[in-house]
N, C-alpha and C positions, 0 to 999 in steps of 0.2 A: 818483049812480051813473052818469047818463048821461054827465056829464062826465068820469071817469073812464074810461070806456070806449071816448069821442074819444082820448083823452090819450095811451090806451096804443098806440092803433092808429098815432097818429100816433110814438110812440115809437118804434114796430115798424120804421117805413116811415121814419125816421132812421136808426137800425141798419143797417137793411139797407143803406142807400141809400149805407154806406160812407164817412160823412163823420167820423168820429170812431177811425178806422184811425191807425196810423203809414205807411201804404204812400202812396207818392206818384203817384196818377195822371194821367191829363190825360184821363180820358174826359168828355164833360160827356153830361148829360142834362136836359133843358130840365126837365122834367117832377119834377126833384127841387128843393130847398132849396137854397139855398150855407147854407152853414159862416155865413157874416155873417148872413144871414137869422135862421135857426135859434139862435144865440146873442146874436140882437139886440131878442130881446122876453120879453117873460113867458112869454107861449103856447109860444114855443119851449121857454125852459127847461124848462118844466112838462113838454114832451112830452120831452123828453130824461130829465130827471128819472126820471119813469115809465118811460122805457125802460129806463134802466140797472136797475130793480130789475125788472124783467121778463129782461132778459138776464143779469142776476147769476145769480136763483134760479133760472131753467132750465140755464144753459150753463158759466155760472163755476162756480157752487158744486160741483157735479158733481165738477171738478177740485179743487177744493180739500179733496174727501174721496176720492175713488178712487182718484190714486195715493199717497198716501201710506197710505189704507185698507191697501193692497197691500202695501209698501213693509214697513209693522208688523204683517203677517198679520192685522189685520182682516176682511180679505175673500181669500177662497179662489177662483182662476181656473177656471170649467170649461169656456172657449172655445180654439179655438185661434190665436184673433188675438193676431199676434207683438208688440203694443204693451203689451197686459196680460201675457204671459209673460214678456218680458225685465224690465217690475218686478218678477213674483214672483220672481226669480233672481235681480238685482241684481248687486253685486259688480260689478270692474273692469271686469265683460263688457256691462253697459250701455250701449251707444251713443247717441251725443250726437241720428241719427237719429230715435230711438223717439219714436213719436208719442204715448207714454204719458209721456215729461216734454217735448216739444213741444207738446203741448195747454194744460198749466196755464199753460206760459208765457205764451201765447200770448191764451190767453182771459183769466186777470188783468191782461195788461199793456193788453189793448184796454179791457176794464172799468174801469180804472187809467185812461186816457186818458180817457176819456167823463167818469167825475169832475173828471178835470184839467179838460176846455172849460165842464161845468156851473159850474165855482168862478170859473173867465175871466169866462162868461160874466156870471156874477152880481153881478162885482165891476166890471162893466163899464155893465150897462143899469140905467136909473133902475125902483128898487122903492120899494115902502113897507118901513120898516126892520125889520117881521115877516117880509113877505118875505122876504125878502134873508136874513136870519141865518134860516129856515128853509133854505133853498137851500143854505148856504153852509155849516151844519151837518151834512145828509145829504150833500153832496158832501164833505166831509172824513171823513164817516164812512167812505164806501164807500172813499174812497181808499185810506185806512187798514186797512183791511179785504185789501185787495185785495194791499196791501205788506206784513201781516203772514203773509199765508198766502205768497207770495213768498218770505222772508226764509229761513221753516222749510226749503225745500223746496233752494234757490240758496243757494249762501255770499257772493254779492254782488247784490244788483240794482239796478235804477235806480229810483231815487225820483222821477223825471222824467221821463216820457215826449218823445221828442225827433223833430221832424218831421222831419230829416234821416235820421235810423234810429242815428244816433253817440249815444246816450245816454250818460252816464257814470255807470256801475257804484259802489254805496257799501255797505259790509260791515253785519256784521249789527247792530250797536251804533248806526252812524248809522241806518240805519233802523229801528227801535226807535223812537230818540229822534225821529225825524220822526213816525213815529206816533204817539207821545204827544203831541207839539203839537199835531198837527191834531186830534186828540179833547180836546185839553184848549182848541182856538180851538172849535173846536166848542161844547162846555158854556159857554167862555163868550159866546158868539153867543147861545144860550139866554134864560142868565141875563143879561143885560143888555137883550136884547129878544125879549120872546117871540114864540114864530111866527106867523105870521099865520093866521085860520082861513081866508082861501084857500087859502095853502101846504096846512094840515092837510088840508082836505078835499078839494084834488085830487093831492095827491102823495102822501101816506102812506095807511095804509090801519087798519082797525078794529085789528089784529093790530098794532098796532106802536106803538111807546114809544120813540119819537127819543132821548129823556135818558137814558133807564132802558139804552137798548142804547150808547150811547155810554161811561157809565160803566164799563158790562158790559166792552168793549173796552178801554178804560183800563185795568182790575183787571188784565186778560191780559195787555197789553202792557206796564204795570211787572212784574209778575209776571216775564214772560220778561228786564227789564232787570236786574230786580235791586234793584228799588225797592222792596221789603216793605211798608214801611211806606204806601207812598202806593197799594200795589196792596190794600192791608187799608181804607182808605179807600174807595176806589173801588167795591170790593165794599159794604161797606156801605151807599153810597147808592141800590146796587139793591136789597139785598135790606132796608134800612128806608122805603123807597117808598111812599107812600103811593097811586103807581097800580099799579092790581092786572093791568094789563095784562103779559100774555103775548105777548111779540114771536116772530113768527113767519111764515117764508115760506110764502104761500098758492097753492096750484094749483089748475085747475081741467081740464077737458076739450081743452081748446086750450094748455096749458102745465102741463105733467104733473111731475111728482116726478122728478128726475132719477136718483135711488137706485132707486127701486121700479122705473122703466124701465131700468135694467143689473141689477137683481136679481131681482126679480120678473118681469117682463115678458119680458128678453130673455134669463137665465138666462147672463149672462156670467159674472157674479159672483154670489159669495153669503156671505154673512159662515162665517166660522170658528168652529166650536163652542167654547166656554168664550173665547168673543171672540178667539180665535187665543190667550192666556194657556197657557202650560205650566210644568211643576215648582209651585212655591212660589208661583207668583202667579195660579193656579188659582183662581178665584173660588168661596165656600165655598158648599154644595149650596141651603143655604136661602136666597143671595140673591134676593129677589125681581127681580129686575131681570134675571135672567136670560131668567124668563115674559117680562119684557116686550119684550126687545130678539128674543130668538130662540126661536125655534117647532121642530118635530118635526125629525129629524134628515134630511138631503137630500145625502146619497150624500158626495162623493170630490170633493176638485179632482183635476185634472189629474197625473198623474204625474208628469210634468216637470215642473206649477207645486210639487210637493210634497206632492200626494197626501194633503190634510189633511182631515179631517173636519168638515162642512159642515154646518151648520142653515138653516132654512127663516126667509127674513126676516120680522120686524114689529118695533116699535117706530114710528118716525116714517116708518116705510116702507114699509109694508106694501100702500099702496094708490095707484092714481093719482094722490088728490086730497089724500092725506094731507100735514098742513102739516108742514114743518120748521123745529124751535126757530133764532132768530139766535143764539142763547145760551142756555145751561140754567141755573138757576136754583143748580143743585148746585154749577155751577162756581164759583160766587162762594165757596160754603163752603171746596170745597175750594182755592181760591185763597190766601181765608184760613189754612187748615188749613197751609198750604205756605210760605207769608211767614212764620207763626208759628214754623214750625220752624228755617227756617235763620235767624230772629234769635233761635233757642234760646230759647225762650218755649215749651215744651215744654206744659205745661197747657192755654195758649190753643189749641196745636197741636192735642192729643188733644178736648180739647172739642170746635172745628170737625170735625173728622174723627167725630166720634160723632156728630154733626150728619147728619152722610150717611149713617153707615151704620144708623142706627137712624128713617130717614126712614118718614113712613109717611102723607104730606099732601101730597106734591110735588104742584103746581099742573098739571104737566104727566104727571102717571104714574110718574114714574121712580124706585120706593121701594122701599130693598134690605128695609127691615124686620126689620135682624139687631139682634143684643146690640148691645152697647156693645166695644169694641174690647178684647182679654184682654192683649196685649203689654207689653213695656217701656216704660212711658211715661215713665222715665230715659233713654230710649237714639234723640238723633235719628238713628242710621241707619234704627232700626227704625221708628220714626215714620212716617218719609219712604219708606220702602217699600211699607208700608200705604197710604201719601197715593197713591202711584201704582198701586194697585191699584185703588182704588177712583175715581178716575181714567180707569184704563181700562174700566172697566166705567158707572162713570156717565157719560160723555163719549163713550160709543161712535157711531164714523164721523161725529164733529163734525171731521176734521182735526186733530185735537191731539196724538195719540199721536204721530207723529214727533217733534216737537218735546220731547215728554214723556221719551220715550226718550233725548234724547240732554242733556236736561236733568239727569233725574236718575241717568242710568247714561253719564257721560260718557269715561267710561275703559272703557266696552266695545268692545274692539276686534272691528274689523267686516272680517271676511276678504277678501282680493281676490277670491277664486275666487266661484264662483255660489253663492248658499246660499237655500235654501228653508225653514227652520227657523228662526233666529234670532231675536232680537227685533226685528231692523232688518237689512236688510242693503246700507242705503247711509249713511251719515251727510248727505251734499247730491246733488244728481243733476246732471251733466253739464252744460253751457249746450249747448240744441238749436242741433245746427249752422246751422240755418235762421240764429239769432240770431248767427253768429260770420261767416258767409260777408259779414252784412251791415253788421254793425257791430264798428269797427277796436279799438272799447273793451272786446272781449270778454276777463275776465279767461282763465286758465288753468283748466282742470279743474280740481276735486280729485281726491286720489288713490283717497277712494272716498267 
């Protein structure tokens, strides 16, 4: 533990210290690391390492659930800071500006680079070969991680961070398929050499399952490619796992829950009663998952955000210290549930799918506890509408519902004008002009 606690400090004081930026400065400071130093030994990875999962779960993952929370009425605005209002309204009136899709950029593409120098760096300094495929594993995880939540939000981005600031922009199919590489070089880094118990024990932590989340991530990302079958795979080797570990990010007093601090805490946000869900995908009264995610009803957004009715957060967020799943366990079901469908395997589909919603042992809490599903289980429209109901409600502010949304309702058109209602009211969100002023590779908007 004590080592742990050098590791992270010193991670801290990497971060900060501005050496894993794309910005190009010439200030020196005697008193910091070079870049060479820092990627030129173990000790440094190690603190690098630790840093990025210290900066990930306070400051990235943030972004990788607020705006798009926003975006699919997850979360109802009741401030009146103009970053989170212009995503509740959306539509062509979004400015490239807004520091509400200026930030995710901004904070995955840096997190995204810090993994890039950890994988340099790895593949550079002499380890023992547990090392090294430790390293070289979590730094492709995180990369991938960081380009998938990216991918949902931008209709192009860079898969390479670039010290010049010119990066070059690649659509959503190549980055996919890069992500699937590096979790599938990943698992086999693994399997071919397991990680060292130094790795283990100063870089990861009790809460975490290096394989088990990698797979986790795999399932997702053929899932979104269109790979069924090998995303039915992937899922299963988390969920027939013989470790019983629950991955999950941990907080504590000094690095606080970044949900429960814009919800709870500072009362900007707050999730949307019946998960922001209206009409027919209205979650049904006995699911349990409702207790779990939301609490006693908490007034009104904002008029201009849409003026939606609000519940009082809990689930994985209710409190400062409260941990956050890297993955839910359900996702793998309904992952399955989802591959099975559109390869018309209709049985298998409805099975996984009554998997979730008759849960009632989830490892982490999250047990709707209903029947078994009444619908057409001849009919994959209706299949796959249930798959993403239950989706949105077991999946709630993991970042997935954008994605979700325009996955399985991809011919909903999504108005120019402002809309507050909707199920989405942007399909991709603008490139922050910060990112176009500076690099000449900036694609074109889209139109919404």
């Amino acid at each position: 533990m004590k080592n742990i606690k050098i590791y992270t400090i010193i991670g801290v004081i990497l971060l900060s210290s501005g050496l894993f930026t794309a910005c190009d400065t010439e200030f020196e400071n005697p008193n910091n690391p070079t870049e060479d130093v820092v990627l030129g030994t173990k000790e440094g990875l190690f603190a690098l390492a630790t840093g990025i999962r210290q900066y990930y779960s306070v400051t990235a993952l943030r972004q990788v659930i607020e705006a798009p929370g926003i975006t699919t009425r997850e979360l109802g605005v009741t401030n009146t800071f103009l970053n989170i209002n212009e995503l509740a309204k959306g539509g062509a009136e979004l400015p490239s500006e807004s520091g509400g899709i200026t930030n995710p950029w901004t904070y995955l593409l840096k997190t995204k680079g810090m993994a890039e120098s950890l994988i340099e760096g790895t593949n550079t300094v002499e380890l023992n070969a547990g090392t090294r495929s430790g390293l070289l594993a979590y730094g492709n995880l995180i990369k991938a991680m960081c380009l998938g939540s990216l991918i949902e939000m931008f209709e192009q981005v860079p898969i390479d961070n670039s010290a010049d600031g010119a990066a070059v922009f690649s659509d959503k199919a190549t980055v996919l398929s890069e992500c699937i590489l590096l979790l599938e070089e990943a698992r086999n880094e693994l399997a071919s050499e397991p990680m060292s118990d130094d790795f283990e024990t100063t870089v990861l932590w009790s809460d975490m399952s290096l394989e088990k989340t990698i797979n986790a991530f795999l399932s997702r990302y053929q899932l979104m490619a269109g790979n069924y079958a090998e995303s039915i795979i992937s899922a299963d080797a988390v969920l027939n796992s013989s470790d019983t570990t629950n991955s999950m990010w941990i907080y504590d007093a000094n690095n606080e829950n970044p949900i429960w601090n814009r919800t709870v805490n500072s009362a900007d946000l707050n999730p949307q009663s019946n998960f922001g869900l209206t009409g027919d995908y209205i979650p049904e009264e006995e699911d349990g998952r409702i207790d779990f995610y939301l609490g006693a009803d908490a007034g009104f957004a904002n008029e201009d955000a849409g003026g939606q009715a609000l519940s009082e957060m809990l689930g994985f967020f209710d409190s400062s210290t409260a941990p956050i799943p890297i993955y839910l366990p359900g996702e793998m079901m309904l992952n399955k549930a989802e591959a099975y469908a559109r390869l018309n395997q209709l049985d298998n589909a409805v099975t996984q799918l009554n998997l979730v919603r008759q849960k009632t042992n989830d490892p982490l809490g999250v047990n709707a506890n209903l029947p078994a599903w009444s619908g057409d289980e001849s009919n994959a429209d209706a299949i796959l509408e249930e798959i993403y109901i239950n989706r949105s409600v077991e999946l709630f502010l993991t970042g997935l519902r954008f994605g979700d949304s325009k996955r399985f309702h991809p011919d909903f058109d999504v108005p120019l004008e402002a809309n507050t209602t909707n199920e989405r009211n942007r399909n991709y969100y603008p490139y922050p002009s910060t990112e176009r002023e500076n690099n000449p590779n900036t694609p074109a908007d889209p139109t919404i």
